[in-house]
DRENPA-3360 file (N, C-alpha, C; in nm, 2 decimals, always signed):
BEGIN
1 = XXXXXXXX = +5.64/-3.99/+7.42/+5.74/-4.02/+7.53/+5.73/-3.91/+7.64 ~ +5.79/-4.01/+7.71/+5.75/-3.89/+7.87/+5.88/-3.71/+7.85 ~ +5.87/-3.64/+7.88/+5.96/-3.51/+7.91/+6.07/-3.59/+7.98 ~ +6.20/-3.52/+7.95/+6.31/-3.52/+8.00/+6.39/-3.57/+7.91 ~ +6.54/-3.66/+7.99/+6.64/-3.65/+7.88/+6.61/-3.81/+7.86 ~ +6.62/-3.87/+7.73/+6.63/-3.99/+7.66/+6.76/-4.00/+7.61 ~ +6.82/-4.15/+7.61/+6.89/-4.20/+7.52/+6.88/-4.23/+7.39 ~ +6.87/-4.18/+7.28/+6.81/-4.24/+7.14/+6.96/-4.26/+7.04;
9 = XXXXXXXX = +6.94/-4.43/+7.04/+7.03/-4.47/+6.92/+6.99/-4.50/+6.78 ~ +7.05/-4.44/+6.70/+7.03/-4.45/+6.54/+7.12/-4.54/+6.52 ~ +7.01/-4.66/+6.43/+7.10/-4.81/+6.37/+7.07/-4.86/+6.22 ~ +7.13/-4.89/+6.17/+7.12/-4.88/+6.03/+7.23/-4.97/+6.03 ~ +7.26/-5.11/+5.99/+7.37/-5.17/+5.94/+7.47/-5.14/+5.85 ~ +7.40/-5.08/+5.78/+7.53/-5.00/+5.66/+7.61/-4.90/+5.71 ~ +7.57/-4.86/+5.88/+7.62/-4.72/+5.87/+7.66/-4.74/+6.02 ~ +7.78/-4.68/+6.06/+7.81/-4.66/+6.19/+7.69/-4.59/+6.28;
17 = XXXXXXXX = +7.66/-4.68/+6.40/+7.58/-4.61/+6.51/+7.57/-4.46/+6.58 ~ +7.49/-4.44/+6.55/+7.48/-4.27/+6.66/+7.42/-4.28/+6.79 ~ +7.46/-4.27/+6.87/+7.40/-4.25/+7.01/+7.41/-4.08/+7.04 ~ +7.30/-4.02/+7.12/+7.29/-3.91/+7.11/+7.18/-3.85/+7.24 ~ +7.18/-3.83/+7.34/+7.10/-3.81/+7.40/+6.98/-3.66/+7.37 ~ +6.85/-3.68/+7.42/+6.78/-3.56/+7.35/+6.71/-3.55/+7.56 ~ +6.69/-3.44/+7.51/+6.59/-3.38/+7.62/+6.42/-3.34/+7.57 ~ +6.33/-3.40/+7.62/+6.19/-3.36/+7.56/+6.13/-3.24/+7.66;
25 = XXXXXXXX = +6.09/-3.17/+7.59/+6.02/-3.08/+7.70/+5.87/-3.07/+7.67 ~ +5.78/-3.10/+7.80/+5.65/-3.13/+7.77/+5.53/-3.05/+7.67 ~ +5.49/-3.07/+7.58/+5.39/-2.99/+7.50/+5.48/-2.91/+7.40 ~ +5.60/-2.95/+7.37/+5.63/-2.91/+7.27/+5.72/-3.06/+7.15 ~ +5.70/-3.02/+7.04/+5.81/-3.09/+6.91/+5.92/-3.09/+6.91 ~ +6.01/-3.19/+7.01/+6.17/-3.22/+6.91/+6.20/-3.27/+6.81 ~ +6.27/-3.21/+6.74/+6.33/-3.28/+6.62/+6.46/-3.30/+6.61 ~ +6.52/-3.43/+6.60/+6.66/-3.43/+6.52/+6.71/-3.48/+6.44;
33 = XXXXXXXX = +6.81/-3.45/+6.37/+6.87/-3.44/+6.29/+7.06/-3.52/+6.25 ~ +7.11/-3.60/+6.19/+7.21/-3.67/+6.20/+7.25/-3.72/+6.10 ~ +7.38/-3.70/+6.03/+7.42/-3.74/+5.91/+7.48/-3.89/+5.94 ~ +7.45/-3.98/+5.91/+7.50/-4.11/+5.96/+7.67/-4.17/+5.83 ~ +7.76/-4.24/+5.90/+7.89/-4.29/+5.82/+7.85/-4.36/+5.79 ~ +7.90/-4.37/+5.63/+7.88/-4.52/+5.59/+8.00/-4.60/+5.63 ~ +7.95/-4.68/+5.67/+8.07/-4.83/+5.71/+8.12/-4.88/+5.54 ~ +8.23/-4.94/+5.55/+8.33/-4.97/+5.44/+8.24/-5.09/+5.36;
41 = XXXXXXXX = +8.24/-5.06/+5.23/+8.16/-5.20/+5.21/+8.25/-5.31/+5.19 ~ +8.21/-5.47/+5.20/+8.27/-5.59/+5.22/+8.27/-5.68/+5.08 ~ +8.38/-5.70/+5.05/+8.40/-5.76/+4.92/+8.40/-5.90/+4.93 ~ +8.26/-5.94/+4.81/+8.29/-6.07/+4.83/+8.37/-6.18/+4.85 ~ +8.36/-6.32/+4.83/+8.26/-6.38/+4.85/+8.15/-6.43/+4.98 ~ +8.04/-6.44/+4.96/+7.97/-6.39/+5.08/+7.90/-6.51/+5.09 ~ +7.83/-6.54/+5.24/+7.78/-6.67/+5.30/+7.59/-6.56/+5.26 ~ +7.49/-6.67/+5.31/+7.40/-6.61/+5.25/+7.32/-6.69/+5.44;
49 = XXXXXXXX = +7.24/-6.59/+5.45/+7.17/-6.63/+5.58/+7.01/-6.61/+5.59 ~ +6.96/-6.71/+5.58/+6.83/-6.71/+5.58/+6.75/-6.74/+5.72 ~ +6.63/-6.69/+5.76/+6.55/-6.73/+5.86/+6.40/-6.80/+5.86 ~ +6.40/-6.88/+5.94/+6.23/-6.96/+5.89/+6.19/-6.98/+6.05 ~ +6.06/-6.86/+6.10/+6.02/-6.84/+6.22/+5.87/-6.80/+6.19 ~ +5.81/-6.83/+6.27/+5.64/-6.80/+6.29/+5.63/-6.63/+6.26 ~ +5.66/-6.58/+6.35/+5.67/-6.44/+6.38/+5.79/-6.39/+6.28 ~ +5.69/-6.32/+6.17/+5.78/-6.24/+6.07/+5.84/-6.11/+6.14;
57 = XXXXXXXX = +5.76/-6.04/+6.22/+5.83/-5.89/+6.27/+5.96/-5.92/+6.40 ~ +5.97/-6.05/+6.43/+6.10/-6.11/+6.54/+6.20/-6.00/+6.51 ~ +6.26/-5.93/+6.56/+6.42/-5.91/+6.60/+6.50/-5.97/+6.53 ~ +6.60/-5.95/+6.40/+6.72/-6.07/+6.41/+6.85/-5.95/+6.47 ~ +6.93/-6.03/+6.53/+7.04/-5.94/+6.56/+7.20/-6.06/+6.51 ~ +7.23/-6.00/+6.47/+7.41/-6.11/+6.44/+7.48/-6.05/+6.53 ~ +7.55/-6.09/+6.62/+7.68/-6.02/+6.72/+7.64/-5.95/+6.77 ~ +7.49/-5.93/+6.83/+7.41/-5.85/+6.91/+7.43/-5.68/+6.84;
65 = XXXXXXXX = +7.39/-5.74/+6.70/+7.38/-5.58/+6.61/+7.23/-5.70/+6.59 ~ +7.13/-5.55/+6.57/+7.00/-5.56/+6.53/+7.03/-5.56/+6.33 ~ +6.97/-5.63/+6.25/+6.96/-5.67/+6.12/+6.82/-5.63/+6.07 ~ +6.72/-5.66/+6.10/+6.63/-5.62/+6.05/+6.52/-5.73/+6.17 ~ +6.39/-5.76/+6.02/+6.32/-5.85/+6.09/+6.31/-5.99/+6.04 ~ +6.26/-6.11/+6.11/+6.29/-6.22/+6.01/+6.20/-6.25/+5.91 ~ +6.09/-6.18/+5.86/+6.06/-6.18/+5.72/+6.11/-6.10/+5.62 ~ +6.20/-6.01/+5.63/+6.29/-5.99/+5.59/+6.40/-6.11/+5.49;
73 = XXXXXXXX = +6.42/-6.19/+5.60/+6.53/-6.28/+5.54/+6.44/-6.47/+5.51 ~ +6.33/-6.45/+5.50/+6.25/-6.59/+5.50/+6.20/-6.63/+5.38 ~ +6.25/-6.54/+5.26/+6.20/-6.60/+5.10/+6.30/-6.66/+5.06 ~ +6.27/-6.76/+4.92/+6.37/-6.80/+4.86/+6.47/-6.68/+4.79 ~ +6.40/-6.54/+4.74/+6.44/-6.45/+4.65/+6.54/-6.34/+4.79 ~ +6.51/-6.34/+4.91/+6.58/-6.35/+5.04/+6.65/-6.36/+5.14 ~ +6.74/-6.28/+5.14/+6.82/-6.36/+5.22/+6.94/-6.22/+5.28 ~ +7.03/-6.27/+5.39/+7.11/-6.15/+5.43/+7.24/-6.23/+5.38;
81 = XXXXXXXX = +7.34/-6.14/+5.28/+7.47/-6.16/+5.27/+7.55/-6.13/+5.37 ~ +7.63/-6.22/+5.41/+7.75/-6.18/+5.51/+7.91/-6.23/+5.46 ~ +8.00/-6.21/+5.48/+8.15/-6.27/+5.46/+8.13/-6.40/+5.51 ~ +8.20/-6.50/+5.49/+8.23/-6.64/+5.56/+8.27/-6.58/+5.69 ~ +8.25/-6.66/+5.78/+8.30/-6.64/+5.89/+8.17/-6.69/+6.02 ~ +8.24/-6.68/+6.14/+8.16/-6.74/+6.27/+8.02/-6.61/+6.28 ~ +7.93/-6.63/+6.33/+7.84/-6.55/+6.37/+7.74/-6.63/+6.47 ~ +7.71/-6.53/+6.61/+7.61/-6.58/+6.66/+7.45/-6.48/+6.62;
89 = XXXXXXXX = +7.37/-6.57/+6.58/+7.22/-6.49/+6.55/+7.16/-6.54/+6.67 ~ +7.09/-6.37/+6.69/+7.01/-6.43/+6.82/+6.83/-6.39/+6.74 ~ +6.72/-6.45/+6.76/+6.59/-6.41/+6.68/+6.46/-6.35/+6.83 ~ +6.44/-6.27/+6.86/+6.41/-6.17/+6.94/+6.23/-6.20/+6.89 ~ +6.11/-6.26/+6.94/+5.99/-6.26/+6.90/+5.95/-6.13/+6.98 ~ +5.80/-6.03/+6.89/+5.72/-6.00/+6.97/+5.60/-6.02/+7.00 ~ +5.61/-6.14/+6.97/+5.44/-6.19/+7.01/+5.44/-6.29/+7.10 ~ +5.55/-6.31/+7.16/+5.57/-6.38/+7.27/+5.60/-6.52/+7.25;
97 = XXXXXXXX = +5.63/-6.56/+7.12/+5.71/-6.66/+7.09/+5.85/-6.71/+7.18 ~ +5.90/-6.84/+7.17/+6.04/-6.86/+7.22/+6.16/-6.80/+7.15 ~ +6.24/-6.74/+7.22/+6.35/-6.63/+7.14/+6.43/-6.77/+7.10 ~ +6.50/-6.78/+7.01/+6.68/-6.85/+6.95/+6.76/-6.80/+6.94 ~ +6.87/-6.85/+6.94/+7.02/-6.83/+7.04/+7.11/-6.92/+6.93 ~ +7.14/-6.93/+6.80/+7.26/-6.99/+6.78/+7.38/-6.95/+6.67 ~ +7.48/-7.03/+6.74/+7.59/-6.98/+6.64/+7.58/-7.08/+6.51 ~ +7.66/-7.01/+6.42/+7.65/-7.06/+6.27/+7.79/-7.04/+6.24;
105 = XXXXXXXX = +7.82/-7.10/+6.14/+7.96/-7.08/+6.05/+7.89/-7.09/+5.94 ~ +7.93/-6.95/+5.87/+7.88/-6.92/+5.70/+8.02/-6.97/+5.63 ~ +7.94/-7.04/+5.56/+8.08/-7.04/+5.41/+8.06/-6.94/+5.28 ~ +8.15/-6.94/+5.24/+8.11/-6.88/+5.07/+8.02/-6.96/+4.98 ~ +7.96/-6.89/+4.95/+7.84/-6.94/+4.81/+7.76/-7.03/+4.93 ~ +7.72/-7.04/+5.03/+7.62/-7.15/+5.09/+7.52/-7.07/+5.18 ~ +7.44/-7.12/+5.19/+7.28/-7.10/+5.29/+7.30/-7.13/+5.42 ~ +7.26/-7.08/+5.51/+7.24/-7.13/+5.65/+7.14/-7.10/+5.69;
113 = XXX = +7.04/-7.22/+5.73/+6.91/-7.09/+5.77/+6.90/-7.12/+5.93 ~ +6.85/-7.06/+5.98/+6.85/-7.08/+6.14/+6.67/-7.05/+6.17 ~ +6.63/-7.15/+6.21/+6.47/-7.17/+6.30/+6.47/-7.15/+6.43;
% end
């Protein structure tokens, strides 16, 4: 990365976000360092959300939080738990695929997969 000050966010879904700005200075090593919260965990019963896309390393994000990637969530043994409830998944390609854009309603105990 180029010298100077950067924005760098730490994301982890289990854990509250860190934002933190760093300064690089050229020809030398930063390092940092950050103990991340754990967010409350969510008691079931939980909807189950599956993805089926060309491009395994895609972006998934729910509520424009990043989740992982969509081979992550594309086996039968696979899949992301969430509470019932509305969510919009957006699936982010980097191989230049067409990105998707939809909302879902999870139920309890059911699948939703989104292509």
């Amino acid at each position: 990365m180029a010298a100077g000050q950067h924005d760098v966010k730490l994301i982890d879904p289990r854990y509250e976000e860190v934002d933190m700005m760093v300064t690089l200075t050229a020809g030398k090593t930063t390092s940092i360092s950050q103990t991340l919260k754990a967010l409350s965990t969510v008691k079931g019963p939980y909807g189950e959300l599956k993805t089926e896309y060309p491009d395994k390393f895609a972006a998934v994000y729910i509520n424009d939080k990043f989740y992982g990637h969509s081979g992550e969530f594309d086996h039968g043994a696979q899949g992301l738990l969430l509470p019932p409830g509305a969510y919009t998944v957006r699936i982010e390609p980097v191989s230049g695929g067409t990105p998707v854009s939809k909302m879902i309603q999870l139920e309890a105990d059911k699948i939703v997969t989104v292509k």
